[in-house]
MARDREN-641304 format. One record per residue (C-alpha): residue number from 0; residue in three letters; x, y, z. Coordinates in nm, 3 decimals, padded with zeros to 5 digits. Layout:
<recs>
+-----+-----+---------+---------+---------+
:   k :   r :      xx :      yy :      zz :
+-----+-----+---------+---------+---------+
: NUM : ALA :       X :       Y :       Z :
...
+-----+-----+---------+---------+---------+
</recs>
This chain:
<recs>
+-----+-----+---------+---------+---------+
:   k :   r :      xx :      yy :      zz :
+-----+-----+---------+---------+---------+
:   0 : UNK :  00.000 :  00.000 :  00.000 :
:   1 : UNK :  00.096 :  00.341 :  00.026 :
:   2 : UNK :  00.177 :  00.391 : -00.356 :
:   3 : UNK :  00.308 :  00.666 : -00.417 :
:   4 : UNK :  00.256 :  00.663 : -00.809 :
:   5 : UNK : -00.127 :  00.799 : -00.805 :
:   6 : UNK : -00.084 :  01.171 : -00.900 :
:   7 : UNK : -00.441 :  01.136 : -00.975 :
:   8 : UNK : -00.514 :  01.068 : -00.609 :
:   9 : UNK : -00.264 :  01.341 : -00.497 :
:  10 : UNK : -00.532 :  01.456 : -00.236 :
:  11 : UNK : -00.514 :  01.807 :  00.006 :
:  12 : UNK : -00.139 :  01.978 :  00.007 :
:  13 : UNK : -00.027 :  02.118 :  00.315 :
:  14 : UNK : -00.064 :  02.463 :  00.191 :
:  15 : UNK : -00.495 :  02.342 :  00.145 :
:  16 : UNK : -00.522 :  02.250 :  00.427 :
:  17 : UNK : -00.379 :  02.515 :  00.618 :
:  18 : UNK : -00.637 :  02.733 :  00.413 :
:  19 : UNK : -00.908 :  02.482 :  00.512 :
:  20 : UNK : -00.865 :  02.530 :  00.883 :
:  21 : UNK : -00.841 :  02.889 :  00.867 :
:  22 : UNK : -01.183 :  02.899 :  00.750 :
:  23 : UNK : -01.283 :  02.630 :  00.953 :
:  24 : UNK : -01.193 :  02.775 :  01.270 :
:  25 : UNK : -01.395 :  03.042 :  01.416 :
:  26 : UNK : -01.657 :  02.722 :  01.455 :
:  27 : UNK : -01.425 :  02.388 :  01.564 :
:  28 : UNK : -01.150 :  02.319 :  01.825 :
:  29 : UNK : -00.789 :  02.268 :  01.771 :
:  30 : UNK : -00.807 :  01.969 :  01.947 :
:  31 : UNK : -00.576 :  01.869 :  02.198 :
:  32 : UNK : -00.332 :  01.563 :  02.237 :
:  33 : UNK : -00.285 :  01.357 :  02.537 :
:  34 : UNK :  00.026 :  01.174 :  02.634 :
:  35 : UNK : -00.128 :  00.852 :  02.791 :
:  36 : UNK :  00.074 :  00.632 :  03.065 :
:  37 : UNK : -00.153 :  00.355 :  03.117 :
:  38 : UNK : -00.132 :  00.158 :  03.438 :
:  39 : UNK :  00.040 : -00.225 :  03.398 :
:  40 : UNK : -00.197 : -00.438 :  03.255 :
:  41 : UNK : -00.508 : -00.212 :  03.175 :
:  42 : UNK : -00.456 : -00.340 :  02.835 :
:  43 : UNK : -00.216 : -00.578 :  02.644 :
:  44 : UNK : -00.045 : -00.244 :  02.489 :
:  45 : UNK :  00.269 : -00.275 :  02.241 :
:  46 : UNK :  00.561 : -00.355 :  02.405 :
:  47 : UNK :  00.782 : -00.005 :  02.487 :
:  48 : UNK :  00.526 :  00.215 :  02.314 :
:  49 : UNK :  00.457 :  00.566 :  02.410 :
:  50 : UNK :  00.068 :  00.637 :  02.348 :
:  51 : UNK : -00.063 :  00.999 :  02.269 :
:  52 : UNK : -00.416 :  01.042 :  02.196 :
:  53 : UNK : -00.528 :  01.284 :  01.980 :
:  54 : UNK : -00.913 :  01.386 :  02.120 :
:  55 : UNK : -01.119 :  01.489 :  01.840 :
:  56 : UNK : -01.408 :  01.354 :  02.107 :
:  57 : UNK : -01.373 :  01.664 :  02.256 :
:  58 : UNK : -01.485 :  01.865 :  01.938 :
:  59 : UNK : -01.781 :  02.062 :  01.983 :
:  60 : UNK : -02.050 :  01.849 :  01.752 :
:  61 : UNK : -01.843 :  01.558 :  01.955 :
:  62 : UNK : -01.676 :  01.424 :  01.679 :
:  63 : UNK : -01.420 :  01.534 :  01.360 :
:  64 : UNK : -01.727 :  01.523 :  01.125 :
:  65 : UNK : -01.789 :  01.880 :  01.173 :
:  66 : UNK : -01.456 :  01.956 :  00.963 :
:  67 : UNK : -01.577 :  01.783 :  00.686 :
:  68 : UNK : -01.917 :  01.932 :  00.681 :
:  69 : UNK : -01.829 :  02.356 :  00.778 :
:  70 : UNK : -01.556 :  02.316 :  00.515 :
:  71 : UNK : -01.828 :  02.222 :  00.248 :
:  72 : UNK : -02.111 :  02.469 :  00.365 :
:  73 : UNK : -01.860 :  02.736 :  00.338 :
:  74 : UNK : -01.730 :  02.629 :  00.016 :
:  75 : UNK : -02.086 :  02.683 : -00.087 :
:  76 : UNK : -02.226 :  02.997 : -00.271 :
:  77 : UNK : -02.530 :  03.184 : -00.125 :
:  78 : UNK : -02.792 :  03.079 : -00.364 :
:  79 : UNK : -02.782 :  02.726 : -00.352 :
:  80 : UNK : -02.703 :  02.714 :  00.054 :
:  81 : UNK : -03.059 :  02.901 :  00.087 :
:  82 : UNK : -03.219 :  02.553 : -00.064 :
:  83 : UNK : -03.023 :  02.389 :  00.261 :
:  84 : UNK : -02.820 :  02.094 :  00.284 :
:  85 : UNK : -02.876 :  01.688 :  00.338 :
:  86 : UNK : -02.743 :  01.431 :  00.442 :
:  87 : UNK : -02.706 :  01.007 :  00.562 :
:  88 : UNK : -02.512 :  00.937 :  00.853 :
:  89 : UNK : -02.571 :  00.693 :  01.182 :
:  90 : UNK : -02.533 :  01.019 :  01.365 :
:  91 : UNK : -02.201 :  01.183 :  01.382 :
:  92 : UNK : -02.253 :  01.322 :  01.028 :
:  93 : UNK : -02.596 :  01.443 :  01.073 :
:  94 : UNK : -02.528 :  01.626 :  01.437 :
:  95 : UNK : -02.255 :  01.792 :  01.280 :
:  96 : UNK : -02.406 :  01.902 :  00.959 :
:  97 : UNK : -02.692 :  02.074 :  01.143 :
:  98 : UNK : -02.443 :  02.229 :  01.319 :
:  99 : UNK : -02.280 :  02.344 :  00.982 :
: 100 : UNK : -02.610 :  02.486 :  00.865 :
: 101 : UNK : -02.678 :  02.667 :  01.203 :
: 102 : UNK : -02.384 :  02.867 :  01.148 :
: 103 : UNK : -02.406 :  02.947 :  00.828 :
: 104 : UNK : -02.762 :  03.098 :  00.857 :
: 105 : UNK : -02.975 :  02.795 :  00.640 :
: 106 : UNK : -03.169 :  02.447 :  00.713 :
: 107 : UNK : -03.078 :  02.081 :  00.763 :
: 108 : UNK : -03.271 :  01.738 :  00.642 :
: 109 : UNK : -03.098 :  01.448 :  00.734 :
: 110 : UNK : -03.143 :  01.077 :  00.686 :
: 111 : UNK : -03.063 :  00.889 :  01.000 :
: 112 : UNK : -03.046 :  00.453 :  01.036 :
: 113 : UNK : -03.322 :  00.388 :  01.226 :
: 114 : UNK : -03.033 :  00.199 :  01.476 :
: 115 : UNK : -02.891 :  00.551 :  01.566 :
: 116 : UNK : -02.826 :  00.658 :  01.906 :
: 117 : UNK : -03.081 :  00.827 :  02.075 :
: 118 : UNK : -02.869 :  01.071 :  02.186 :
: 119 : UNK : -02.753 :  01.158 :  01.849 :
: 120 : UNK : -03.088 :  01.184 :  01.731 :
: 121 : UNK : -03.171 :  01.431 :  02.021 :
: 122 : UNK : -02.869 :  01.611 :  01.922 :
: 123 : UNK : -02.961 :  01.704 :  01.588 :
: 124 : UNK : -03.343 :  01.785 :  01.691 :
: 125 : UNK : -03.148 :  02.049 :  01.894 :
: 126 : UNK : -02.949 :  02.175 :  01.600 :
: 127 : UNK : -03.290 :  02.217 :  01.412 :
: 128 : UNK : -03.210 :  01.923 :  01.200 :
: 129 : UNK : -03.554 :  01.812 :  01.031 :
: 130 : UNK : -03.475 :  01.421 :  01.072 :
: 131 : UNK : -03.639 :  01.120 :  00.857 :
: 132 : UNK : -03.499 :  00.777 :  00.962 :
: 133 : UNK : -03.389 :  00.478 :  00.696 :
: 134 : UNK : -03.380 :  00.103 :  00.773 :
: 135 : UNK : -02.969 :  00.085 :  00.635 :
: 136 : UNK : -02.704 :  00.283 :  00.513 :
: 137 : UNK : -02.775 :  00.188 :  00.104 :
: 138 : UNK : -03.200 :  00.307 :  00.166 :
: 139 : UNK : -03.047 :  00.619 :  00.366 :
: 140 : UNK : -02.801 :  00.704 :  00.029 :
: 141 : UNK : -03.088 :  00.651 : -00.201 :
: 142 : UNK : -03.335 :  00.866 : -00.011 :
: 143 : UNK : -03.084 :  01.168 :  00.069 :
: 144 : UNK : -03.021 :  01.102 : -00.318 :
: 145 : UNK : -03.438 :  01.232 : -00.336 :
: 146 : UNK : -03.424 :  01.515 : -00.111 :
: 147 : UNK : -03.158 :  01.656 : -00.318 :
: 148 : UNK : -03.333 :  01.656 : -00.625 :
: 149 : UNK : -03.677 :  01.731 : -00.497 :
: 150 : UNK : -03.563 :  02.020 : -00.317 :
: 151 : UNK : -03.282 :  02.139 : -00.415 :
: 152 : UNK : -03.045 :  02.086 : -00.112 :
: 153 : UNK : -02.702 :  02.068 : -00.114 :
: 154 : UNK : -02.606 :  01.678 : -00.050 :
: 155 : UNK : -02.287 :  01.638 :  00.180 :
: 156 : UNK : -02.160 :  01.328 :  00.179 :
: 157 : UNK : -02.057 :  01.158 :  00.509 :
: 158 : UNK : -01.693 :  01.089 :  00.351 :
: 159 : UNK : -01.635 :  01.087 :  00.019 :
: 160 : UNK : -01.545 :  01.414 : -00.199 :
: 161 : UNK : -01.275 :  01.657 : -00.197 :
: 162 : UNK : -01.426 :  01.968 :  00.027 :
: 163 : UNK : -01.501 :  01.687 :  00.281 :
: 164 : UNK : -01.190 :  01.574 :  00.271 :
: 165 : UNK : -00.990 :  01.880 :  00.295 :
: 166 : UNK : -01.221 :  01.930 :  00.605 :
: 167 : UNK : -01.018 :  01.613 :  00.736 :
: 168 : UNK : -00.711 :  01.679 :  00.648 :
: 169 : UNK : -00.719 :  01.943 :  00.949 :
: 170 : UNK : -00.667 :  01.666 :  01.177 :
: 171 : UNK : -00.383 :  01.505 :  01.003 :
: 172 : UNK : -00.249 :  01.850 :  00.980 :
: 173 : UNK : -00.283 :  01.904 :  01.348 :
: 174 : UNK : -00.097 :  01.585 :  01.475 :
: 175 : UNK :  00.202 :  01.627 :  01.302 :
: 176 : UNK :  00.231 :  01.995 :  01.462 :
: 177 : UNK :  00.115 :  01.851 :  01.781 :
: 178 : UNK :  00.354 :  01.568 :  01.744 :
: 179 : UNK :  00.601 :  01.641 :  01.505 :
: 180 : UNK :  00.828 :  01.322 :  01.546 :
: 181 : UNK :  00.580 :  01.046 :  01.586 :
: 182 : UNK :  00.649 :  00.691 :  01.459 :
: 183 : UNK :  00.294 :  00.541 :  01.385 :
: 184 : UNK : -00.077 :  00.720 :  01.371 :
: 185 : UNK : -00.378 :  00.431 :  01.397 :
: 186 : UNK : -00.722 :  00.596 :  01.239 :
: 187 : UNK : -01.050 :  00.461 :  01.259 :
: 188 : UNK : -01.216 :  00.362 :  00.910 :
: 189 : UNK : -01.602 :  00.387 :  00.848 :
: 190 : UNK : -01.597 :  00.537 :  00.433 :
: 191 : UNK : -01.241 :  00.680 :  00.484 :
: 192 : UNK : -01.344 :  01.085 :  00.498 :
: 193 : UNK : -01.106 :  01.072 :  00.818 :
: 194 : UNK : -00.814 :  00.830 :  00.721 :
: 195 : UNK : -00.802 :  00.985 :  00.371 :
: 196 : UNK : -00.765 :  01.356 :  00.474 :
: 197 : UNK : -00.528 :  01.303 :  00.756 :
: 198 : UNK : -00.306 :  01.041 :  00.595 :
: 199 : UNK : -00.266 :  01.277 :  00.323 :
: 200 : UNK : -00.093 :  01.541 :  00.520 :
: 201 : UNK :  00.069 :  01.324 :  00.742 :
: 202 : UNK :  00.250 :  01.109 :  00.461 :
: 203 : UNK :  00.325 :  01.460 :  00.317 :
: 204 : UNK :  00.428 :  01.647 :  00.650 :
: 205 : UNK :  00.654 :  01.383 :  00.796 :
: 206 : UNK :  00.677 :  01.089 :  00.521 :
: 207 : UNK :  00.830 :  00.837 :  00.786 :
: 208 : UNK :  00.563 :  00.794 :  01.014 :
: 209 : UNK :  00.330 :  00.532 :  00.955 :
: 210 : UNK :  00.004 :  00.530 :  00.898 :
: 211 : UNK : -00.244 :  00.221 :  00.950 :
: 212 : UNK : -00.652 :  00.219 :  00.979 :
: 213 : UNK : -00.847 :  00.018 :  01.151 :
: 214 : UNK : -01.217 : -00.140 :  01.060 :
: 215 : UNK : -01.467 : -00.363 :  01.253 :
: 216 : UNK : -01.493 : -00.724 :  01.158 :
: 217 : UNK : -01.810 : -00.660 :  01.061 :
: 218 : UNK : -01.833 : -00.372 :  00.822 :
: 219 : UNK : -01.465 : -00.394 :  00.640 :
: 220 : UNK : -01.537 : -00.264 :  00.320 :
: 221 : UNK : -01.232 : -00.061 :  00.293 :
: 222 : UNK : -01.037 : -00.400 :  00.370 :
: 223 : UNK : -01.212 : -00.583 :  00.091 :
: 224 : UNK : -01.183 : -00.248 : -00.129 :
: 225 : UNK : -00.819 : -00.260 : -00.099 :
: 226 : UNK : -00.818 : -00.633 : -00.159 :
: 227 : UNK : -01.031 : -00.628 : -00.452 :
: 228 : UNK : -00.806 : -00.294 : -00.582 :
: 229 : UNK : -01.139 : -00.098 : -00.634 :
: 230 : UNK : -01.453 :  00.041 : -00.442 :
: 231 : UNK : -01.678 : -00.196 : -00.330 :
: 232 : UNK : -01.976 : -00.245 : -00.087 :
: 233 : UNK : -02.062 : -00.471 :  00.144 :
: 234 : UNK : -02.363 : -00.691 :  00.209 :
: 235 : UNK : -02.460 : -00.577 :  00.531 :
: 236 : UNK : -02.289 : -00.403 :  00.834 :
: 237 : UNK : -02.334 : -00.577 :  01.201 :
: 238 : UNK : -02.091 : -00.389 :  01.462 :
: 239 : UNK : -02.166 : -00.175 :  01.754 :
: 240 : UNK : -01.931 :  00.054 :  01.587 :
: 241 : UNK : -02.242 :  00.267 :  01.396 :
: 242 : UNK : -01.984 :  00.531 :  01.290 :
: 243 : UNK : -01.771 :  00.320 :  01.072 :
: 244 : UNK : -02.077 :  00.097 :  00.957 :
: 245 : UNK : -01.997 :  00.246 :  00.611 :
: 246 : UNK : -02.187 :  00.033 :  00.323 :
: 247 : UNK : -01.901 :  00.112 :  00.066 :
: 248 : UNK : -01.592 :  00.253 : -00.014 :
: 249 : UNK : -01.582 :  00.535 : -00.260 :
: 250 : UNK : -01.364 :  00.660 : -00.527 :
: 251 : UNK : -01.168 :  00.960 : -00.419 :
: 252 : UNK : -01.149 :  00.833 : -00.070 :
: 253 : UNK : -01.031 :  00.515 : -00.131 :
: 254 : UNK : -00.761 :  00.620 : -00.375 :
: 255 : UNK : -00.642 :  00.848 : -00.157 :
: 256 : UNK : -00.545 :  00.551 :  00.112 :
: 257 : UNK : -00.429 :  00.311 : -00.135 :
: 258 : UNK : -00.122 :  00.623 : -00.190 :
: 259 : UNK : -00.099 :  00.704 :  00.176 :
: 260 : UNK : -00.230 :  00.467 :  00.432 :
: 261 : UNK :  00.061 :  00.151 :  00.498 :
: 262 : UNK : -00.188 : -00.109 :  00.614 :
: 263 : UNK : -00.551 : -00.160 :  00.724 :
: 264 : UNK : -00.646 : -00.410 :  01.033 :
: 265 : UNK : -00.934 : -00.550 :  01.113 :
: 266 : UNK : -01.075 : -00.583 :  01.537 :
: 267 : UNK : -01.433 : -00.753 :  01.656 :
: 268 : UNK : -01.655 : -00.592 :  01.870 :
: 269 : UNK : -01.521 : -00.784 :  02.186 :
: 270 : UNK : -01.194 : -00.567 :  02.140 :
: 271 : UNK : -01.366 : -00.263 :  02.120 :
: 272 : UNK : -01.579 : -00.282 :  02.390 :
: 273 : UNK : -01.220 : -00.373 :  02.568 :
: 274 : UNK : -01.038 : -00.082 :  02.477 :
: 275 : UNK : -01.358 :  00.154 :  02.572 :
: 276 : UNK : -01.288 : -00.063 :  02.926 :
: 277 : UNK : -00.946 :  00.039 :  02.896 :
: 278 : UNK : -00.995 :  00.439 :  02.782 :
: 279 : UNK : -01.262 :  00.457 :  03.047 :
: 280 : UNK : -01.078 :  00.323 :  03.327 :
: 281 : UNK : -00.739 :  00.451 :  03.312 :
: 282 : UNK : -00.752 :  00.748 :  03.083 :
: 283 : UNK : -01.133 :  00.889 :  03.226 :
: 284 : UNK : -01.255 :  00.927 :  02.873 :
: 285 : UNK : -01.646 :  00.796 :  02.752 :
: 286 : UNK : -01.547 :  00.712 :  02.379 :
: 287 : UNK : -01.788 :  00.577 :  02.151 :
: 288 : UNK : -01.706 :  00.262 :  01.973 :
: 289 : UNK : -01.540 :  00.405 :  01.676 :
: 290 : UNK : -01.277 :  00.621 :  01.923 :
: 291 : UNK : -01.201 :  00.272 :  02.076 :
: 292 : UNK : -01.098 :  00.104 :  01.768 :
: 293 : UNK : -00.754 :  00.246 :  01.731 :
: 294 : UNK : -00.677 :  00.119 :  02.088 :
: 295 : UNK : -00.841 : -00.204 :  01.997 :
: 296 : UNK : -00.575 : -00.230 :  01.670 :
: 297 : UNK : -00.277 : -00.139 :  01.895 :
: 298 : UNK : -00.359 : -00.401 :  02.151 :
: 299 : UNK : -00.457 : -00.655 :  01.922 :
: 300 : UNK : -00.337 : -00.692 :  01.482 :
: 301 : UNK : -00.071 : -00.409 :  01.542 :
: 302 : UNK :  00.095 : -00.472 :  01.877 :
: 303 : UNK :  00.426 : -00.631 :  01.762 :
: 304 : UNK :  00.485 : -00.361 :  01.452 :
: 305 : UNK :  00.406 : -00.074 :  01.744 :
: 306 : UNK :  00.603 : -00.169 :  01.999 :
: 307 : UNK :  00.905 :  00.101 :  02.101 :
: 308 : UNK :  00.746 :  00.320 :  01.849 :
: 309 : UNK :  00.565 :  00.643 :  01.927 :
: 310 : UNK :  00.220 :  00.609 :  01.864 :
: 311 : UNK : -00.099 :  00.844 :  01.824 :
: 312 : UNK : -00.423 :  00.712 :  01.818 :
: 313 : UNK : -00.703 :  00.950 :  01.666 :
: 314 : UNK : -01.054 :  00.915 :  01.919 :
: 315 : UNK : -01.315 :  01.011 :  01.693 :
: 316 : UNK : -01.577 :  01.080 :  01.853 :
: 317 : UNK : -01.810 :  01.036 :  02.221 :
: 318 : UNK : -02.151 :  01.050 :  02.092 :
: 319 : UNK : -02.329 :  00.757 :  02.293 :
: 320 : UNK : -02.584 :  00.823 :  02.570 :
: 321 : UNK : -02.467 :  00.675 :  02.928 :
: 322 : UNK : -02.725 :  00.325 :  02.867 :
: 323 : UNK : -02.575 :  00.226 :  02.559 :
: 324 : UNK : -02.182 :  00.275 :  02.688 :
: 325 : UNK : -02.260 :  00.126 :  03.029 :
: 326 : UNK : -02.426 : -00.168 :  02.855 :
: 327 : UNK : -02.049 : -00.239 :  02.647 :
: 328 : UNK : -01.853 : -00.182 :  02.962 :
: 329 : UNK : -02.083 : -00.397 :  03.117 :
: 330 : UNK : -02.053 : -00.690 :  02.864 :
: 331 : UNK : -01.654 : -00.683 :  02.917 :
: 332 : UNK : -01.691 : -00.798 :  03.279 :
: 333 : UNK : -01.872 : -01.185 :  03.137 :
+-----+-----+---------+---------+---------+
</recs>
């Protein structure tokens, strides 16, 4: 992987992205990074590994996805952000695309699984998101696919594209100033918005370090994407990791980590709800599934490449009401 003969999947440049967060700004955090000394035996962490955490669950829509989606309502002329915007998203998305339309002064329709977390659906009801549900992620596509023509809304995908992407790339940018001589960054992977963007500058920024994604057993279709050389979509998703229960890879996205991204692993849900244990326990954090999995690939498919290496694992995101997370921490304890 990591090819760097793509020029057509060059992605964000440095210079982009710095643009990108400057006009992202005056509405996200700069989020911080954590340097995280577990205690012995919390988890089975690489051997001689020094752990920073990069807390993009502390962002204000509680997750990165607000990058993605400011970056494309600003990017947006006047006339056509007066229709509003759409989207499809298990939650993350749609939370922070109402936020995105809030600020800039127009209205929200999203498509939300009917599986979402209730307090992700609450969330967006406070945004003023106007919220119709869809059985799965390929109904919820098709439907947002409707609003758009019926009414004229600008669609904004949950990962694909290269406005949402630049959005990304903020993170990737901010890690390497954060932690400017790190060995090895671990990324969740739902469609590959996140990986994609911050790979890009990272690979650019400081071409030694390492970057690998993780995806849950059960919805791997960047894995099988990468295996099969091209975009493809899965048959269903079944992981209690909602926010990277992506149906498909896409295009831009995907080419972008086949230049950049030096291996993709695979956990189960028994590791992640492990490595929640873990973040919850020793580090005080409530991360949702997703923000787990990169602790869940360092403990488990990446240990022995991570060990003695300096290591940053990107939390994506906390939006899971106290019922849900209590009933995973509870589960690790049978």
């Amino acid at each position: 992987m990591a090819d760097a003969e793509a020029p057509e999947f060059s992605g964000p440049t440095p210079e982009q992205s710095r643009e990108t967060r400057e006009r992202v700004s005056p509405w996200i955090e700069r989020t911080p990074v954590r340097r995280w000394i577990p205690d012995r035996g919390v988890a089975p962490l690489p051997d001689g590994s020094e752990l920073f955490l990069k807390l993009e669950l502390f962002q204000r829509t509680g997750s990165y996805k607000v990058r993605g989606a400011l970056n494309n309502v600003l990017l947006t002329d006047a006339a056509t952000l007066a229709r509003g915007v759409t989207a499809v998203s298990a939650g993350n998305h749609a939370i922070s695309v109402a936020y995105a339309a809030r600020a800039a002064g127009t209205t929200a329709k999203v498509v939300m699984l009917s599986s979402a977390n209730p307090a992700r659906i609450a969330r967006c009801e406070t945004l003023g998101a106007e919220i119709e549900f869809a059985e799965d992620g390929a109904s919820g596509f098709a439907r947002m696919a409707e609003i758009e023509r019926e009414e004229g809304r600008l669609s904004i995908h949950p990962f694909e594209g290269e406005h949402t992407v630049l959005g990304t790339s903020t993170v990737g940018l901010e890690i390497v100033e954060q932690l400017p001589s790190l060995d090895a960054l671990v990324v969740p992977i739902g469609g590959g918005g996140l990986i994609s963007g911050s790979a890009s500058i990272v690979k650019q920024l400081a071409p030694a370090c390492r970057v690998y994604g993780v995806e849950p057993v059960g919805a791997d279709s960047m894995r099988r994407s990468l295996d099969a050389g091209e975009p493809v979509a899965i048959d269903r998703v079944d992981t209690i990791a909602d926010s990277l229960g992506a149906p498909h890879a896409a295009p831009y996205s995907f080419g972008l980590v086949q230049r950049y991204v030096d291996d993709v692993v695979l956990v189960d849900d028994d590791a992640i709800r492990a490595a929640m244990r873990a973040l919850f326990l020793d580090a005080k954090l409530v991360p949702e599934p997703a923000s787990a999995a990169p602790l869940a690939a360092a403990c488990g498919p990446l240990r022995d490449r991570l060990a003695g290496l300096r290591v940053g694992l990107v939390l994506s995101g906390s939006n899971i009401d106290l019922h849900t997370f209590a009933a995973h921490i509870q589960a690790t304890l049978h």
